[in-house]
GUPAFI-646135 format. One record per residue (C-alpha): residue in three letters; x, y, z. Coordinates in nm, 2 decimals. Example, Ala and Ser with C-alpha at 12.3 -4.5 7.8 and 13.67 -1.06 7.14 Angstrom:
2
<'ALA', <1.23, -0.45, 0.78>>
<'SER', <1.37, -0.11, 0.71>>
end
This chain:
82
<'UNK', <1.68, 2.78, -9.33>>
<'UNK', <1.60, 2.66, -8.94>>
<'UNK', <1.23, 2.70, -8.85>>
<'UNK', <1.27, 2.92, -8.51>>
<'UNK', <0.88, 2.86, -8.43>>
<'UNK', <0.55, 2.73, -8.59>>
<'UNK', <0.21, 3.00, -8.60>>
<'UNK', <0.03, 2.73, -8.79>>
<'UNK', <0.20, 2.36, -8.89>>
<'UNK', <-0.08, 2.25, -9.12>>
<'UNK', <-0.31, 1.98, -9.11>>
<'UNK', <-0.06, 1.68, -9.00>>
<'UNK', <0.10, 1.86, -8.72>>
<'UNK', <0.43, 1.95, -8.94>>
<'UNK', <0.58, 2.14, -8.63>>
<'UNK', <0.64, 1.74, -8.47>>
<'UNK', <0.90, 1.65, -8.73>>
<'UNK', <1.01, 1.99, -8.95>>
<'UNK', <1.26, 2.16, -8.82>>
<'UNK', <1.40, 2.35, -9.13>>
<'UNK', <1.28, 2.43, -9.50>>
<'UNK', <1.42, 2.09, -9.65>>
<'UNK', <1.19, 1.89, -9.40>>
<'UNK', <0.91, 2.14, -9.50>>
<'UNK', <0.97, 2.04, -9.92>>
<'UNK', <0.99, 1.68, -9.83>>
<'UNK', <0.65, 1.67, -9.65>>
<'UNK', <0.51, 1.87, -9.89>>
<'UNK', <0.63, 1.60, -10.18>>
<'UNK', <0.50, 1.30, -9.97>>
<'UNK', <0.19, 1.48, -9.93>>
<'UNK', <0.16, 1.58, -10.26>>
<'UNK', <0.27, 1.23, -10.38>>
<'UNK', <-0.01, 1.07, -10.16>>
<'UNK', <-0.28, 1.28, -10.27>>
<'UNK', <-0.23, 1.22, -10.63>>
<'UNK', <-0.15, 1.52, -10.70>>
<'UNK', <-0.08, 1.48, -11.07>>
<'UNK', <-0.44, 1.41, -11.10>>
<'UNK', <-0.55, 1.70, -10.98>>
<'UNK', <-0.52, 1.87, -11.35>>
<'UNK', <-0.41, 1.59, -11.51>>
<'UNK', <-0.12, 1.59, -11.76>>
<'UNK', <-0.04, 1.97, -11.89>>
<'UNK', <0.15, 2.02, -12.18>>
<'UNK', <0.10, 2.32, -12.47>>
<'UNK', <0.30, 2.50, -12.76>>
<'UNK', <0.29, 2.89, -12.66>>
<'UNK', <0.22, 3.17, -12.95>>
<'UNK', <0.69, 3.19, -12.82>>
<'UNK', <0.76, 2.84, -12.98>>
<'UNK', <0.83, 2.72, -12.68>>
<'UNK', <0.62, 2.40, -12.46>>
<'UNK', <0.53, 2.45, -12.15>>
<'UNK', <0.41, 2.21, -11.83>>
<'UNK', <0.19, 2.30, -11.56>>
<'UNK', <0.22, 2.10, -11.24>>
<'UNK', <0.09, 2.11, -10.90>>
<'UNK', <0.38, 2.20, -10.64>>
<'UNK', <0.39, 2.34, -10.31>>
<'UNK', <0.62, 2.63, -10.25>>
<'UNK', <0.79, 2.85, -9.95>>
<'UNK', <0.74, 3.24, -9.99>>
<'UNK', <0.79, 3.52, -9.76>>
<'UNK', <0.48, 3.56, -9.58>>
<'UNK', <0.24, 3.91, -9.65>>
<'UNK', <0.24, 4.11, -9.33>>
<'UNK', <-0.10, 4.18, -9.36>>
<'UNK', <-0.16, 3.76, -9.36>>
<'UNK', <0.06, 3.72, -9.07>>
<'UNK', <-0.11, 3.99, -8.87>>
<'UNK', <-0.42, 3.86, -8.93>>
<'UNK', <-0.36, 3.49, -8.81>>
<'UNK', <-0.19, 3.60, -8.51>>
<'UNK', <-0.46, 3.81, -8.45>>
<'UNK', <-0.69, 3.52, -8.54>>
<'UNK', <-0.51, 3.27, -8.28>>
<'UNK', <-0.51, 3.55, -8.02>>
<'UNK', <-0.91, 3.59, -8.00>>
<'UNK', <-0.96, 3.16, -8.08>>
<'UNK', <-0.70, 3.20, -7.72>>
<'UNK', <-0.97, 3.38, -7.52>>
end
């Protein structure tokens, strides 16, 4: 999906070089990659009470924003405005 305009572009000014949600993944993967991100838990691998393994990772992911949260930065970016 096209990224039609940026509240907030994180903290390495994403909103210079993103312009749609495969740019977004990728910079979130390079940044994950350069902070070591795999250390952050370290490795994660268990046998669940189903019979099946399971891995837990670190990962960064796009969701539909809650209203509420959106409200409340614009509102946020309005007052830091004045």
């Amino acid at each position: 999906m096209k990224i039609v305009k940026w509240i907030r572009d994180g903290n390495d000014g994403l909103s210079s070089r993103v312009e749609d949600d495969d740019d977004l993944l990728d910079a979130a993967g390079r940044a994950l990659d350069k902070a070591c991100s795999w250390d952050i838990m370290g490795e994660v691998l268990f046998l669940a009470d189903d019979g099946k393994y399971y891995t837990g990772c670190v990962e960064f992911m796009i969701s539909e924003a809650n209203p509420e949260y959106v409200q409340d930065c614009l509102t946020e970016d309005e007052e830091y405005d004045d």
